[in-house]
C-alpha positions in Angstrom: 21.6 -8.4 -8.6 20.2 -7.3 -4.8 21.1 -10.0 -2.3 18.6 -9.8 0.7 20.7 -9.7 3.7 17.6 -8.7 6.2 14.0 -8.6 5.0 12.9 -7.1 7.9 9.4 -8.0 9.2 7.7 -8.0 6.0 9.0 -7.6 2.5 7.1 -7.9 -0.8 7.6 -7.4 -4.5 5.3 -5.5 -5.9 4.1 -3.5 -8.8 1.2 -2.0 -9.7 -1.0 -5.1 -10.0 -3.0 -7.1 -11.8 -6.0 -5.4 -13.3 -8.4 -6.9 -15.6 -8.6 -10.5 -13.4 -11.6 -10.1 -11.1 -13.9 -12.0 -12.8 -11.7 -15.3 -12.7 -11.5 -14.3 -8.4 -7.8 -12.6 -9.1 -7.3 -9.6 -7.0 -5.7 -6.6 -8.2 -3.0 -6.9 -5.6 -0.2 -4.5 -6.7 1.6 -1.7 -4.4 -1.1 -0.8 -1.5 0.5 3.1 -1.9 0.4 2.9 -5.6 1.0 6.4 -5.3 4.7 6.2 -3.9 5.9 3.6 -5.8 4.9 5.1 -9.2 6.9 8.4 -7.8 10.1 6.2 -6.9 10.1 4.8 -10.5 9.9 8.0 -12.0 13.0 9.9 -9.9 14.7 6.8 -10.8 13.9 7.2 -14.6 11.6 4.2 -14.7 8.0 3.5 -15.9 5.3 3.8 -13.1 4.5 -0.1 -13.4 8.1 -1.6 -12.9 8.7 -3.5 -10.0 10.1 -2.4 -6.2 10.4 -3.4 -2.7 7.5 -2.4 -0.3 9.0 -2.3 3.2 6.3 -2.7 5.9 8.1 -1.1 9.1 11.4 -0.8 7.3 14.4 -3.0 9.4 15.8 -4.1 5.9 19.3 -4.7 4.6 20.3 -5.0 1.2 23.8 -6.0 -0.8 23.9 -4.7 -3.8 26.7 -7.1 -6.4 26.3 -4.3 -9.2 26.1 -0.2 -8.5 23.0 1.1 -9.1 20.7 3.8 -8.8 17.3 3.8 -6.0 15.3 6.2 -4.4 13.0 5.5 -1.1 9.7 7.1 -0.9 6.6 6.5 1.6 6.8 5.9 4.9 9.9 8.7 5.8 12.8 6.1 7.3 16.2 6.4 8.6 18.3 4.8 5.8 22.3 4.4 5.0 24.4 2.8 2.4 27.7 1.4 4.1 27.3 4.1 7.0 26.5 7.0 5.1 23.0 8.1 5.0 20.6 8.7 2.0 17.4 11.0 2.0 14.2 10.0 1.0 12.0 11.0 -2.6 15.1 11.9 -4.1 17.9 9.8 -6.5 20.8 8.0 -4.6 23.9 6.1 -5.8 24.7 2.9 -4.6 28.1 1.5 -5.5 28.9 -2.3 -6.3 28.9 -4.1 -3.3 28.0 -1.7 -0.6 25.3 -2.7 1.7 21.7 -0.3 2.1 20.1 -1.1 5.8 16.7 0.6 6.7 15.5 1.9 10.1 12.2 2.4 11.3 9.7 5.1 10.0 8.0 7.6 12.8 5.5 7.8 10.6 3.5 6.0 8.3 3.6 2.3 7.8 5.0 1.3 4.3 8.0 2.1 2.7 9.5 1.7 -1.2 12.5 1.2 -2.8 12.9 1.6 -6.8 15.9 0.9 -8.2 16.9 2.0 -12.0 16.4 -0.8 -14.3 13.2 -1.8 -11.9 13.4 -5.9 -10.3 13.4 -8.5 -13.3 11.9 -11.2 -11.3 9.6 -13.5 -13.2 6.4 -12.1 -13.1 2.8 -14.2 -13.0 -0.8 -13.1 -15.0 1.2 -10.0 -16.6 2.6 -8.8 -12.6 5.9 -9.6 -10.7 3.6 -8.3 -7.4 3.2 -10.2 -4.6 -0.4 -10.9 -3.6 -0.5 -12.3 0.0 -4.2 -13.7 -0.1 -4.3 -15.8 -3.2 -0.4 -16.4 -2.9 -0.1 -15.6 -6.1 3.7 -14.0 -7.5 6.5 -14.3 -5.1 7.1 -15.2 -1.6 7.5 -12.7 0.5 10.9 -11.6 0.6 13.7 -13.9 3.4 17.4 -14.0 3.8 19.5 -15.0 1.4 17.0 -14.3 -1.9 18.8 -12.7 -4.8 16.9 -10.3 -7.2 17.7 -9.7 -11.0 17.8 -6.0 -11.9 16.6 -5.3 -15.3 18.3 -2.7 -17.5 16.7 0.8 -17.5 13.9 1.5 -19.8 13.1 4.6 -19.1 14.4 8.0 -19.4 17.9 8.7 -20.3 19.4 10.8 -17.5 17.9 11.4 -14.0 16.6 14.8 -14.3 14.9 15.1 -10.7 17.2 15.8 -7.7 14.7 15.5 -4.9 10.6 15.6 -5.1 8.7 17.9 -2.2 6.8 15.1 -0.5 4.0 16.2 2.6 4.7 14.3 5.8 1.6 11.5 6.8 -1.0 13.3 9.6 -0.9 12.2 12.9 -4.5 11.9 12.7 -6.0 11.3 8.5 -9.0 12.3 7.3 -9.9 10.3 4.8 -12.8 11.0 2.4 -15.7 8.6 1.6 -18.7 8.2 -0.7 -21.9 6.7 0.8 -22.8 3.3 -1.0 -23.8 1.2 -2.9 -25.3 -0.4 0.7 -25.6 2.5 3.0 -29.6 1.8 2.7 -28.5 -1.5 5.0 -27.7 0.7 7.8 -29.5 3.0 9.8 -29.3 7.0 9.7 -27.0 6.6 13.1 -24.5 4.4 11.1 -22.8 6.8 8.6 -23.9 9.7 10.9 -21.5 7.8 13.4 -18.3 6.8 11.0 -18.0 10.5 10.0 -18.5 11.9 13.1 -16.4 9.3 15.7 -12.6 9.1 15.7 -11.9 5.5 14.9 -8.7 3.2 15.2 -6.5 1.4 13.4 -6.5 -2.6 14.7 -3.3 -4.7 14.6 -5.3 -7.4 12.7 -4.6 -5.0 10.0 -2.6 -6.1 6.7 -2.0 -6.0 3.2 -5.9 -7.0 2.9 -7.5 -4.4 4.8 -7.4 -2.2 7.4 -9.5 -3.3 11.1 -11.2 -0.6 12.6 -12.2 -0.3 16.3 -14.7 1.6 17.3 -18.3 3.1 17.6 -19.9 -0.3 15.8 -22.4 1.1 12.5 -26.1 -0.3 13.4 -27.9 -2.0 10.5 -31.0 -1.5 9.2 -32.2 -4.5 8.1 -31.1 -8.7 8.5 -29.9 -11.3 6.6 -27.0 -10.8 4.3 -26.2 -10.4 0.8 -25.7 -12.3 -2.2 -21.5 -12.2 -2.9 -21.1 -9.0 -4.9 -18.1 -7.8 -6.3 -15.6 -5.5 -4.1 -13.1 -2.7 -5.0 -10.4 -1.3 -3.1 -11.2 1.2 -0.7 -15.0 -0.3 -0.3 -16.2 -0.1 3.6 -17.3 -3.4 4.5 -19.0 -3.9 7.6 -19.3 -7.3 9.3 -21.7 -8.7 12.0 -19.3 -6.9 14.2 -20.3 -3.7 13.2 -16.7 -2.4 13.1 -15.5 -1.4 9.7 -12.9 -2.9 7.3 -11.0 -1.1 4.7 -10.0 -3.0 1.3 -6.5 -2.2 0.7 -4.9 -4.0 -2.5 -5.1 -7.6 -2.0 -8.8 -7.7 -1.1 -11.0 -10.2 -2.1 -12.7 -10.0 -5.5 -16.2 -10.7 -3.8 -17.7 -10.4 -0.3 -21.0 -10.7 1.4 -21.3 -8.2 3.8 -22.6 -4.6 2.9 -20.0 -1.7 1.6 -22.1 1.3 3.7 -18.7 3.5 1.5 -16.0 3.6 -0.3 -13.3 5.5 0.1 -12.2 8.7 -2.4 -9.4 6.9 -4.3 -6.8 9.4 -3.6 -7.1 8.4 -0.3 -6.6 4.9 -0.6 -2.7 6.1 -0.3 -3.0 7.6 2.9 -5.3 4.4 3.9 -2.1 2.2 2.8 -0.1 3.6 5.2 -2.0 3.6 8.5 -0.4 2.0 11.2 -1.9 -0.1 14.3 -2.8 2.4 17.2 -3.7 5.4 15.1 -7.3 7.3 15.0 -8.4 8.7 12.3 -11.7 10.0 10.9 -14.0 10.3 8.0 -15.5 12.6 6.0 -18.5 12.5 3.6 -18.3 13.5 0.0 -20.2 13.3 -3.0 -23.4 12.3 -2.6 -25.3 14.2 0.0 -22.3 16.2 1.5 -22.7 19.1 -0.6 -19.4 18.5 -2.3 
């Protein structure tokens, strides 16, 4: 069992969602970098889909009551198990009893933690993740909580000693398909959000990702009939000023999608922080790619 000694400022069980619930209004949910917890389970010997920590600006302590195997991957942190330190994307030992703590990454904005066995707490529509916008799954993690470990399931021996991970740009690109409502907007619009640096707002979460700046002109008034939404859809309020869906999205919205992001980018999306530019690019459709 993990006893949590320090969450930090947010916590959350998660795995890699619940697919297959839309059309009863349950988000996906699951890890928003899908992509680093399925790569912590496996150099732990673990399926992809078991369960792990994401850290959102690390500052986490854990007691372990039982040894046990984790790795860290994502956001690149500072982290230590009773004083000595532990590198990240690669297998660690933790004895019985010995206490993990968690800096803060330079870079990037969420971290995970897999741990051999995976967490066995109880999970809800097939998932143990936590969705922060229908509440469903756990509470976000607080002192004092104590998570079962389930036995491993996975592979045998751990056969990886450390996996070559690129470092998080100071400035993203990320890549974006036009549609299914660019025709709302005007030429300007998407000529705009792929040519303008824009920012990353501290409204930001678990939901999406606030943009601020050059607002994207419409075309036409009125809005739309609730449609459904996917995760890295581009939807654009009265504002003008973009919003990225990141894992816990709504199932539906009204506004228009003008894009949607390429979705191995939605990663790299997952781990923006508030402050940071970053820019688009067009593919697919009329980008010559």
């Amino acid at each position: 069992m993990i006893e949590v000694v320090r969450p930090g400022p947010l916590a959350t069980i998660q795995d890699l969602g619940r697919p297959g619930h839309a059309h009863l209004g349950v988000p996906h949910s699951g890890a928003a970098d899908a992509r680093s917890l399925r790569l912590a389970n496996r150099l732990v010997g673990n399926p992809e889909s078991a369960a792990g920590i994401e850290f959102t600006i690390g500052g986490a302590a854990l007691r372990f009551h039982r040894h046990a195997w984790i790795t860290l991957t994502g956001a690149p942190l500072p982290a230590q198990v009773d004083g000595r330190a532990c590198g990240m994307n690669a297998p660690f030992h933790v004895p019985a009893h010995s206490l993990l703590e968690l800096g803060t990454p330079a870079l990037g904005l969420r971290s995970y933690l897999a741990v051999r066995g995976g967490l066995a707490t109880e999970d809800v529509l097939g998932s143990r993740s936590t969705d922060l916008l229908s509440g469903l799954g756990p509470a976000p993690l607080s002192v004092g909580d104590r998570l079962p470990l389930g036995p491993p399931t996975g592979l045998d021996d751990l056969r990886v000693d450390v996996a070559p991970v690129s470092l998080p740009s100071d400035v993203p690109v990320l890549r974006i398909l036009p549609g299914p409502r660019d025709d709302w907007f005007t030429a300007k619009a998407l000529a705009a959000l792929t040519s303008e640096p824009y920012t990353v707002s501290s409204e930001s979460n678990r939901v999406g990702v606030r943009l601020e700046g050059t607002p994207l002109p419409r075309a036409r008034d009125g809005e739309l009939s609730s449609e459904g939404m996917v995760t890295g859809a581009l939807q654009v309020p009265p504002s003008g000023l973009p919003i990225v869906f990141l894992a816990d999205h709504p199932t539906t919205g009204g506004y228009p999608v003008i894009a949607v992001l390429a979705s191995r980018d939605v990663p790299t999306a997952a781990q923006l922080r508030p402050g940071q530019h970053i820019r688009f690019r067009l593919c697919g459709r009329g980008s010559g790619e």
